[in-house]
SEFIZA-3560 file (N, C-alpha, C; in Angstrom, 3 decimals):
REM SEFIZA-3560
<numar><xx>29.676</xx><yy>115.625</yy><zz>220.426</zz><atom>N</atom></numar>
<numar><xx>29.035</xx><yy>114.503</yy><zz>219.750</zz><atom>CA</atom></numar>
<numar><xx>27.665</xx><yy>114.928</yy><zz>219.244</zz><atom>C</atom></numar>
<numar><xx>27.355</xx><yy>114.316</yy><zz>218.127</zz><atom>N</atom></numar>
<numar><xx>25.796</xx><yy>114.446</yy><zz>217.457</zz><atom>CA</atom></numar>
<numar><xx>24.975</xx><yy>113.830</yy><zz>218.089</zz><atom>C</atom></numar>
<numar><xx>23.313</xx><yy>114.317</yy><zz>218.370</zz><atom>N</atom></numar>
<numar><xx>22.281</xx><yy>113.666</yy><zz>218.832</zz><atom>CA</atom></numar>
<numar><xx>22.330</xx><yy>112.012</yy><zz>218.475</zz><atom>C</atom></numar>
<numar><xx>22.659</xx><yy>111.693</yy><zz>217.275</zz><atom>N</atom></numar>
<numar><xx>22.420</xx><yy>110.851</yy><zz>217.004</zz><atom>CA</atom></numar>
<numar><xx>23.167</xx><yy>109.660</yy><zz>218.032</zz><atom>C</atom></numar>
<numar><xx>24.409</xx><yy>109.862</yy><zz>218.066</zz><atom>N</atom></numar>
<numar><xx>25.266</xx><yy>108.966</yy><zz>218.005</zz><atom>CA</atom></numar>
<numar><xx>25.424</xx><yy>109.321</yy><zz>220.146</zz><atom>C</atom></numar>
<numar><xx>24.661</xx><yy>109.919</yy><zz>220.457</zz><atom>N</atom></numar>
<numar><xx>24.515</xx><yy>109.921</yy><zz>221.945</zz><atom>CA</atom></numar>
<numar><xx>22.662</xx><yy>108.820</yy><zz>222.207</zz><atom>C</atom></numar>
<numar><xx>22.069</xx><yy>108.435</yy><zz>221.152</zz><atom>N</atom></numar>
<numar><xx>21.220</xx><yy>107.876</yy><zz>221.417</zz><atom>CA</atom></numar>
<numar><xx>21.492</xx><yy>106.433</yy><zz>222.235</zz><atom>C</atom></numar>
<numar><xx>22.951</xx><yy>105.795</yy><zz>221.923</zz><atom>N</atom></numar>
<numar><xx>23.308</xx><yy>104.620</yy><zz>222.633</zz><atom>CA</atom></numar>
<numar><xx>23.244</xx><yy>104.689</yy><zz>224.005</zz><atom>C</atom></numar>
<numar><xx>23.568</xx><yy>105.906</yy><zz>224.951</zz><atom>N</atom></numar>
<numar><xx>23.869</xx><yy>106.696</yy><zz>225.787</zz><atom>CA</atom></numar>
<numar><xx>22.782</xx><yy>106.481</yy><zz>226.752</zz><atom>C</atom></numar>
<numar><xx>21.026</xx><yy>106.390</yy><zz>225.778</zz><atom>N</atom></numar>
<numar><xx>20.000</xx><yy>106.583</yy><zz>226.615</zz><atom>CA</atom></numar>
<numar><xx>19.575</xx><yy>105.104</yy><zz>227.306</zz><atom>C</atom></numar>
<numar><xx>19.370</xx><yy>105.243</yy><zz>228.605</zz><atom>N</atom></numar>
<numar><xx>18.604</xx><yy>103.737</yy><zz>229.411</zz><atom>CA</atom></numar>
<numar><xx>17.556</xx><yy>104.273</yy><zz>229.563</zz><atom>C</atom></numar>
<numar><xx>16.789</xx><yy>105.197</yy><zz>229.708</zz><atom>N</atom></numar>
<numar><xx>15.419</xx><yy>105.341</yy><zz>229.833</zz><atom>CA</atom></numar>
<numar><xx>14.546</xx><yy>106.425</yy><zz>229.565</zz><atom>C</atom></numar>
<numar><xx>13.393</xx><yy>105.934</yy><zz>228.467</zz><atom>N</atom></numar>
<numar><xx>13.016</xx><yy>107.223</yy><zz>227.593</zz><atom>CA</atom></numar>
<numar><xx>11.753</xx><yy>107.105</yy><zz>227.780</zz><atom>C</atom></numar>
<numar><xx>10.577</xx><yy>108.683</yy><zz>228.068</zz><atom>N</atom></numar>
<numar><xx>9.271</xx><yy>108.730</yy><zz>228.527</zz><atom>CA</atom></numar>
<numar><xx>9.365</xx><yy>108.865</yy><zz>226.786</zz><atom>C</atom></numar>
<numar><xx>7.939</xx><yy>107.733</yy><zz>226.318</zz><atom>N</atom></numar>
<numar><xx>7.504</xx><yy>108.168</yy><zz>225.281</zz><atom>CA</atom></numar>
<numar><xx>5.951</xx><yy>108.369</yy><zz>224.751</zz><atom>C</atom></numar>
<numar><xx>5.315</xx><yy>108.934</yy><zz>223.791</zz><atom>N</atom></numar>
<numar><xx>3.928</xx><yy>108.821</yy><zz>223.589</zz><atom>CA</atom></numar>
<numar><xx>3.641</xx><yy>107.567</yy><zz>222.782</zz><atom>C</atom></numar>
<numar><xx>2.451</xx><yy>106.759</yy><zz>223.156</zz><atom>N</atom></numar>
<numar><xx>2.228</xx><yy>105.386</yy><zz>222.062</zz><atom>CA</atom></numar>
<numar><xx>0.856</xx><yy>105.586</yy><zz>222.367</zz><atom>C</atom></numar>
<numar><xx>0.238</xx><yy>105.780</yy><zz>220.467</zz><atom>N</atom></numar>
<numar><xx>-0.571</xx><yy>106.204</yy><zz>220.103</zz><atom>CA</atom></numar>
<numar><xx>-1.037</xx><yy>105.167</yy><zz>219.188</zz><atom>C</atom></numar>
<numar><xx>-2.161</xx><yy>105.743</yy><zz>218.543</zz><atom>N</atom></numar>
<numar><xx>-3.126</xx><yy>104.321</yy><zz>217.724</zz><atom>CA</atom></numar>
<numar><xx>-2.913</xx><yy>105.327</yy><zz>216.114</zz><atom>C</atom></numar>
<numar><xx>-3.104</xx><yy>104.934</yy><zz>215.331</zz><atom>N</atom></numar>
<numar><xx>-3.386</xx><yy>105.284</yy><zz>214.010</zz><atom>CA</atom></numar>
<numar><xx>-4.029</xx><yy>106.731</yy><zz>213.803</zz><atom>C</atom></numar>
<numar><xx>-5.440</xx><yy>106.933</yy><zz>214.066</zz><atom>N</atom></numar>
<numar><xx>-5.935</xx><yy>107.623</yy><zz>214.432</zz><atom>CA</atom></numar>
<numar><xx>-5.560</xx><yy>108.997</yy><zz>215.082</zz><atom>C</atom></numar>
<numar><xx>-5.212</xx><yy>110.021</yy><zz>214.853</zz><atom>N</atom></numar>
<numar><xx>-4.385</xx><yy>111.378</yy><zz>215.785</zz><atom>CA</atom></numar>
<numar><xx>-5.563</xx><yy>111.825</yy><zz>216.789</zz><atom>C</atom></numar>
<numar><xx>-5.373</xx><yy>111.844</yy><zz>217.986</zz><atom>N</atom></numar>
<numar><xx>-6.459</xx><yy>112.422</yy><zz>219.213</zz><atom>CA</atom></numar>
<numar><xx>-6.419</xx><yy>113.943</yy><zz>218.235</zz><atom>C</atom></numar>
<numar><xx>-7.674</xx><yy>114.675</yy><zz>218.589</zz><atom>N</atom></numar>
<numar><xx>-7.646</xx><yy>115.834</yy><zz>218.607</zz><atom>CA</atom></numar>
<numar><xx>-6.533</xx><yy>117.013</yy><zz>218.860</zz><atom>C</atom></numar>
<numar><xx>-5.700</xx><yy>116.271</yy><zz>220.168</zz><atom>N</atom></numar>
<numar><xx>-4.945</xx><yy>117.282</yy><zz>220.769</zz><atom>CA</atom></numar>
<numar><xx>-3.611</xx><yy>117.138</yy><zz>219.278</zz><atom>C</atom></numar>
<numar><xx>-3.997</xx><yy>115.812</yy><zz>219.056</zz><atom>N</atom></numar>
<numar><xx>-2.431</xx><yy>115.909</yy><zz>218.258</zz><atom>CA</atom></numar>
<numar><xx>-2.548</xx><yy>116.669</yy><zz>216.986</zz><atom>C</atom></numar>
<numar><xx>-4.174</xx><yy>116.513</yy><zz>216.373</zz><atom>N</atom></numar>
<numar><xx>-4.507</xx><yy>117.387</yy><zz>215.495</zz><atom>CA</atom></numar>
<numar><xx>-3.666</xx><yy>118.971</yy><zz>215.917</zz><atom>C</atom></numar>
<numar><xx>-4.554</xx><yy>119.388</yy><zz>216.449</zz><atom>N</atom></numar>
<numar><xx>-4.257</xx><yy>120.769</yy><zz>216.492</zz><atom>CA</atom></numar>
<numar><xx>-2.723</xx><yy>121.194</yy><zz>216.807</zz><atom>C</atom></numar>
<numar><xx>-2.143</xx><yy>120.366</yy><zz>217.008</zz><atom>N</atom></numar>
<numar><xx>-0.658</xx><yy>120.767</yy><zz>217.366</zz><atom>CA</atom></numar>
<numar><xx>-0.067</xx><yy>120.690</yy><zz>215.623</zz><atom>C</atom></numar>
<numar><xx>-0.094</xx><yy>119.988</yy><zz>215.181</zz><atom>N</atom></numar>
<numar><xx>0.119</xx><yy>119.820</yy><zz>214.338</zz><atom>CA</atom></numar>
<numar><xx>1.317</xx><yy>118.526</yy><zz>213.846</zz><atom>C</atom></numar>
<numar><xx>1.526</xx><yy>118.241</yy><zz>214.759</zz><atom>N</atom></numar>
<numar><xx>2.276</xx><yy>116.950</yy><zz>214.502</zz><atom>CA</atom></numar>
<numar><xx>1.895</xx><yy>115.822</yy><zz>214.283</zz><atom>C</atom></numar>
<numar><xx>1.363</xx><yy>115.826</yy><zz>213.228</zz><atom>N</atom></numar>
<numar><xx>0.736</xx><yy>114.262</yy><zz>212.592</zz><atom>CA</atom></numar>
<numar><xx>0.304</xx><yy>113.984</yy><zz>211.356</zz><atom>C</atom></numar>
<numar><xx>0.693</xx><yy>113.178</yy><zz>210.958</zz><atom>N</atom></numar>
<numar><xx>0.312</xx><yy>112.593</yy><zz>209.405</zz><atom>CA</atom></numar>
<numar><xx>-1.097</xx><yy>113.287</yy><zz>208.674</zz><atom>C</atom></numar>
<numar><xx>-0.997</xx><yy>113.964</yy><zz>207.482</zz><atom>N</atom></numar>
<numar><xx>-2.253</xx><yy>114.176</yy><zz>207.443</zz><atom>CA</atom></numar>
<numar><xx>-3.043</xx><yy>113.101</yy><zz>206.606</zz><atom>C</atom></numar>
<numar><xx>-3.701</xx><yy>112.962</yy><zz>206.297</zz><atom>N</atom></numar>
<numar><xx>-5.312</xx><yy>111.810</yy><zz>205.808</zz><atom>CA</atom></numar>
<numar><xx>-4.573</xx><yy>111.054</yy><zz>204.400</zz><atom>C</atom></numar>
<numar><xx>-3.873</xx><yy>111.528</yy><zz>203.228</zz><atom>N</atom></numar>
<numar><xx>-3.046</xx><yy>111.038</yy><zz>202.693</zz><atom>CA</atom></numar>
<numar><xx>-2.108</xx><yy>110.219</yy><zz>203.372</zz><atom>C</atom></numar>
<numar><xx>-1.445</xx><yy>110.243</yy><zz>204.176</zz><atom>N</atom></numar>
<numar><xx>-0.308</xx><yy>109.603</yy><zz>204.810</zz><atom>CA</atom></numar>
<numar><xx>-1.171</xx><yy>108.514</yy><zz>205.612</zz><atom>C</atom></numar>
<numar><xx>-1.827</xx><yy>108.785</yy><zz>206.103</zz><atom>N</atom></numar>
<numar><xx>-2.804</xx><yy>107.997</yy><zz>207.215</zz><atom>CA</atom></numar>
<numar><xx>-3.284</xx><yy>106.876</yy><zz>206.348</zz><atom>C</atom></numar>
<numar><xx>-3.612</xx><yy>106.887</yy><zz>205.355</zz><atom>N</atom></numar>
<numar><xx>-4.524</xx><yy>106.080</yy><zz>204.195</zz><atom>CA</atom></numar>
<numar><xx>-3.436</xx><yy>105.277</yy><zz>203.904</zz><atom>C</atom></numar>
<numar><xx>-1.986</xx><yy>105.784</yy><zz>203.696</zz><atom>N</atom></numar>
<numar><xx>-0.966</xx><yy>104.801</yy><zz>203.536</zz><atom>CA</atom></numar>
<numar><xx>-0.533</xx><yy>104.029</yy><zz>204.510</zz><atom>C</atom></numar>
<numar><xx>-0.547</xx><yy>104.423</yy><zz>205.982</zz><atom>N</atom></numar>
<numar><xx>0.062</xx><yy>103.492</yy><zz>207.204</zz><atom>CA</atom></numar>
<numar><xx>-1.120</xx><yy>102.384</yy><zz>207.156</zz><atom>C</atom></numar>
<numar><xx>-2.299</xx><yy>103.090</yy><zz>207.409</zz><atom>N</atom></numar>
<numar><xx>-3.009</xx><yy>102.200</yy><zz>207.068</zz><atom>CA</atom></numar>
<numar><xx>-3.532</xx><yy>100.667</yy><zz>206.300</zz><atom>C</atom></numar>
<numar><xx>-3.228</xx><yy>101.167</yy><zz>205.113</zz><atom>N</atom></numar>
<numar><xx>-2.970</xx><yy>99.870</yy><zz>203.988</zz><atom>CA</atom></numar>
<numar><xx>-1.872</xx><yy>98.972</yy><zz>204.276</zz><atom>C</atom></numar>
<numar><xx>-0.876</xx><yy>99.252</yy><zz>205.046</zz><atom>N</atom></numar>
<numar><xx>0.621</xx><yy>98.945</yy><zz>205.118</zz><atom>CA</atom></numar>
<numar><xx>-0.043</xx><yy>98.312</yy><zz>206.503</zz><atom>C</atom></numar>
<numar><xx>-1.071</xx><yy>98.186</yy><zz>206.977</zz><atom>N</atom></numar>
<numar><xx>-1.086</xx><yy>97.349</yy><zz>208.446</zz><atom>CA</atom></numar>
<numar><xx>-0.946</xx><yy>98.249</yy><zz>209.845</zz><atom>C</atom></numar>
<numar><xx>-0.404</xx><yy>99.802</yy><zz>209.658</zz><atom>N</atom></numar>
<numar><xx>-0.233</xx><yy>100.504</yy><zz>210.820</zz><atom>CA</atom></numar>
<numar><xx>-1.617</xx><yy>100.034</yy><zz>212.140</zz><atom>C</atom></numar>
<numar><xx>-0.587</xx><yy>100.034</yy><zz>213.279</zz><atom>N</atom></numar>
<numar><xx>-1.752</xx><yy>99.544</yy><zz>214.568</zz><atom>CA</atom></numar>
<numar><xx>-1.739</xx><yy>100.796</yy><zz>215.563</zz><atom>C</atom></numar>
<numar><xx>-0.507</xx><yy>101.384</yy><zz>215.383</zz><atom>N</atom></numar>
<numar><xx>-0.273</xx><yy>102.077</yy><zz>215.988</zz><atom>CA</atom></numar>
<numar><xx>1.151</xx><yy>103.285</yy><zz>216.030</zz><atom>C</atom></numar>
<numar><xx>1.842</xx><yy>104.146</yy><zz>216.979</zz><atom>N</atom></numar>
<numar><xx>2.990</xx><yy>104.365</yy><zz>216.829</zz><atom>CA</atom></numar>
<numar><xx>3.369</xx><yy>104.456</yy><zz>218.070</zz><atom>C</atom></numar>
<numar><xx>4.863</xx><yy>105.063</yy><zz>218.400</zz><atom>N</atom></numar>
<numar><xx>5.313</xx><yy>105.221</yy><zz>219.166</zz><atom>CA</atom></numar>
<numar><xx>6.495</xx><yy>106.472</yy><zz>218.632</zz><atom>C</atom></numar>
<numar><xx>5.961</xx><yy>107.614</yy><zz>219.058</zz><atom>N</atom></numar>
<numar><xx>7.180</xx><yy>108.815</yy><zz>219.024</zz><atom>CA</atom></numar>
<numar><xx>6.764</xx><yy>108.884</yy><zz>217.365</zz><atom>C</atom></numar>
<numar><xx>5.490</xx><yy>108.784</yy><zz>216.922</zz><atom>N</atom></numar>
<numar><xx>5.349</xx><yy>109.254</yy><zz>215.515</zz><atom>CA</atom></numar>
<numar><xx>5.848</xx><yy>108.319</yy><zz>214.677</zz><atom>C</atom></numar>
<numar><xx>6.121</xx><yy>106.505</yy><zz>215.345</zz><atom>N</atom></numar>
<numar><xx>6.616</xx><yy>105.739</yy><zz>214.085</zz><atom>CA</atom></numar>
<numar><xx>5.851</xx><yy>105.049</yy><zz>214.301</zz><atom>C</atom></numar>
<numar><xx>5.303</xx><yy>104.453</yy><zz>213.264</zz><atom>N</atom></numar>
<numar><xx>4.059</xx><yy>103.636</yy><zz>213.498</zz><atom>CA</atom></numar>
<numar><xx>4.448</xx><yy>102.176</yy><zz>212.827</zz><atom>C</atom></numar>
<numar><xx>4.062</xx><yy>101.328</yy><zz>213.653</zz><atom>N</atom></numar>
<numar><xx>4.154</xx><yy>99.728</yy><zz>213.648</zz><atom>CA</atom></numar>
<numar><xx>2.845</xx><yy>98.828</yy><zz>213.272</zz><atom>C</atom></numar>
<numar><xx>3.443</xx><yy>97.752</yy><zz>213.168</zz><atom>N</atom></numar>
<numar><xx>2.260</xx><yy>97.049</yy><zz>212.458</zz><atom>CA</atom></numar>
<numar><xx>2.113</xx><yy>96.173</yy><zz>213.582</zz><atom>C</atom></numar>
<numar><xx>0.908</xx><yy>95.435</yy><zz>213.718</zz><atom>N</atom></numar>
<numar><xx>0.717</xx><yy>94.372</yy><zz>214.622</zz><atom>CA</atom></numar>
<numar><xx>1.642</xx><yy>93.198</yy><zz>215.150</zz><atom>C</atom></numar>
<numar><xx>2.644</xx><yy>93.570</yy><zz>214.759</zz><atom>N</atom></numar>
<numar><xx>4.297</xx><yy>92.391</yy><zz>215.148</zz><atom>CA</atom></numar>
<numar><xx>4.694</xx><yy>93.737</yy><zz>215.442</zz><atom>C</atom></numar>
<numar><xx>4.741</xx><yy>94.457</yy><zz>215.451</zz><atom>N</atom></numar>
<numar><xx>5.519</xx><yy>95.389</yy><zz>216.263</zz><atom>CA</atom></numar>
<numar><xx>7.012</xx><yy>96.532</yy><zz>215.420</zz><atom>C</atom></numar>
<numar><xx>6.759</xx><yy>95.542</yy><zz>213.841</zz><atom>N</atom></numar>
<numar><xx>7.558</xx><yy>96.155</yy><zz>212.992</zz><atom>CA</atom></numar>
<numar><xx>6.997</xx><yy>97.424</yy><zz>212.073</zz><atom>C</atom></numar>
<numar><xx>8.063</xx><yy>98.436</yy><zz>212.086</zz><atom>N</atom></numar>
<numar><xx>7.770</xx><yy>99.556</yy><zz>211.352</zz><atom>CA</atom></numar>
<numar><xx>7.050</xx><yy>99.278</yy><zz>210.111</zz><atom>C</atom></numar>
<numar><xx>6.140</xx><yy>100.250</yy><zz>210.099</zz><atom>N</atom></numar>
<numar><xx>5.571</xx><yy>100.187</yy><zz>208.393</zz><atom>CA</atom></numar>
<numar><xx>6.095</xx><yy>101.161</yy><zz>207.490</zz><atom>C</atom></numar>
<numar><xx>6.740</xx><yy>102.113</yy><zz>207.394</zz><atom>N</atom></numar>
<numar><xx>7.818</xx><yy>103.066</yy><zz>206.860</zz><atom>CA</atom></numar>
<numar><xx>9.231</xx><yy>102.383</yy><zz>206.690</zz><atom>C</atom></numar>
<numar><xx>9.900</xx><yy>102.517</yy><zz>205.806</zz><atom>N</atom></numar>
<numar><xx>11.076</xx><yy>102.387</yy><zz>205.465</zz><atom>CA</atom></numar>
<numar><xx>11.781</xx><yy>103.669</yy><zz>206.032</zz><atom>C</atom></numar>
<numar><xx>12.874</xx><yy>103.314</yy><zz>206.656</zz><atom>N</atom></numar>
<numar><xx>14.157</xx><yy>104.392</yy><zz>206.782</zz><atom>CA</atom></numar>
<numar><xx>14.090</xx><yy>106.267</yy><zz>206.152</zz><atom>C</atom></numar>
<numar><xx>13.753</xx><yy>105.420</yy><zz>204.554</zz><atom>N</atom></numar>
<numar><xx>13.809</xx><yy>106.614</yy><zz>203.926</zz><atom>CA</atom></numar>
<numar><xx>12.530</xx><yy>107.357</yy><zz>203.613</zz><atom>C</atom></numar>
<numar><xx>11.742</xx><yy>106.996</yy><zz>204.041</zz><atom>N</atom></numar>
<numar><xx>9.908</xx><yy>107.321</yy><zz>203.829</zz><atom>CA</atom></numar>
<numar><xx>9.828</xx><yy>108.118</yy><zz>205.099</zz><atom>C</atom></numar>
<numar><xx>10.564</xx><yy>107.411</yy><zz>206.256</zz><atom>N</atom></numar>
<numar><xx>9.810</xx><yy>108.378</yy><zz>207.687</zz><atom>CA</atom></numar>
<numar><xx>10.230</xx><yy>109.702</yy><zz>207.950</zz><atom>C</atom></numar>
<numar><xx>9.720</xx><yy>110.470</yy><zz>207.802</zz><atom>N</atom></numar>
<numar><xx>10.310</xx><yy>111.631</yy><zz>208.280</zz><atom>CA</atom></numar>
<numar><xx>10.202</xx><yy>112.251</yy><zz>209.254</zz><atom>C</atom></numar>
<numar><xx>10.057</xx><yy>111.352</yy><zz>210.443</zz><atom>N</atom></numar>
<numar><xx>10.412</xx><yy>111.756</yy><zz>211.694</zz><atom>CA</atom></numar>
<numar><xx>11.820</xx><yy>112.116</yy><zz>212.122</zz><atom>C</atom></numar>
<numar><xx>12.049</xx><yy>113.120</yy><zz>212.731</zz><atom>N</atom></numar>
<numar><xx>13.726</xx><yy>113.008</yy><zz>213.204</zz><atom>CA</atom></numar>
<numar><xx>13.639</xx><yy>112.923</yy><zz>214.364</zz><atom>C</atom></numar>
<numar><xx>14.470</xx><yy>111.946</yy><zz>215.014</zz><atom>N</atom></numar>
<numar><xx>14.534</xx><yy>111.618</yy><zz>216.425</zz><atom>CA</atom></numar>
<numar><xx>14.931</xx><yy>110.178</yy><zz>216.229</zz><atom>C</atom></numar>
<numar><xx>14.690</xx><yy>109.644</yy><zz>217.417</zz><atom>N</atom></numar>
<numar><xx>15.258</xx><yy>107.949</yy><zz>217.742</zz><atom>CA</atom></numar>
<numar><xx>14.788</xx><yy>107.041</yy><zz>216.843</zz><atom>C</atom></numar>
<numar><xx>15.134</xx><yy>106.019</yy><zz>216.401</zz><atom>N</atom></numar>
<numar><xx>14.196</xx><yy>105.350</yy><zz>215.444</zz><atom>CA</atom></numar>
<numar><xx>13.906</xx><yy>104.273</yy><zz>216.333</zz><atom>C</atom></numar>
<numar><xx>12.315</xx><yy>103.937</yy><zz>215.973</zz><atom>N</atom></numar>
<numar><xx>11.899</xx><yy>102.371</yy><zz>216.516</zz><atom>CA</atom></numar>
<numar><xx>12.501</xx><yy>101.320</yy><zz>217.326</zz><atom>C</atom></numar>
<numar><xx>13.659</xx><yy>100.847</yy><zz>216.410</zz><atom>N</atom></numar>
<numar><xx>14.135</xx><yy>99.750</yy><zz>216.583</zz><atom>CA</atom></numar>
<numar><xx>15.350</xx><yy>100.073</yy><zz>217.620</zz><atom>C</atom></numar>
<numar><xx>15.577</xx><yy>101.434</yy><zz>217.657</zz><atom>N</atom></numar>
<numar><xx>16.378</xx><yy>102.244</yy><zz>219.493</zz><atom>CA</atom></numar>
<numar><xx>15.846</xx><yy>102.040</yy><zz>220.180</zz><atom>C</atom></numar>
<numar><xx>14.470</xx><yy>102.311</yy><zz>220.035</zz><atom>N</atom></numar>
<numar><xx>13.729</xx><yy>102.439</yy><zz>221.116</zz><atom>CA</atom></numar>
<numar><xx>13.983</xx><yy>101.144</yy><zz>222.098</zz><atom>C</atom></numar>
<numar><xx>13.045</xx><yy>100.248</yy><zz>221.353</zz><atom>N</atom></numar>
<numar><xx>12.948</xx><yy>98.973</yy><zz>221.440</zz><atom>CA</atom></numar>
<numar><xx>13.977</xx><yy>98.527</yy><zz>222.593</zz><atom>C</atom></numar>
//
């Protein structure tokens, strides 16, 4: 079976939930939106993320499906 379709599979997931803003550490790793992208979550209401998807103050994604390019669980799995 594909990652994907084993995501139903999961009851309990350690995740990172982060603010808009990238800590330093996330800087230097390199996994994070750079200042272009940031300027857009931003305008769009971003409060925060979770696993690199970032939500708006209701708790709904500010990226569309096809905009995020995170690969992994989406949001609304999580949830």
């Amino acid at each position: 079976a594909d990652v994907v379709s084993r995501f139903d599979e999961v009851d309990i997931a350690i995740v990172g939930i982060g603010i808009l803003e990238p800590s330093q550490l996330l800087k230097t790793s390199g996994n994070y939106y750079h200042e272009d992208m940031l300027q857009v979550l931003a305008a769009r209401g971003a409060v925060g993320d979770i696993c690199l998807h970032y939500y708006d103050k209701y708790g709904q994604p500010v990226l569309r499906d096809d905009e995020d390019p995170v690969i992994g669980m989406a949001l609304e799995k999580v949830k």
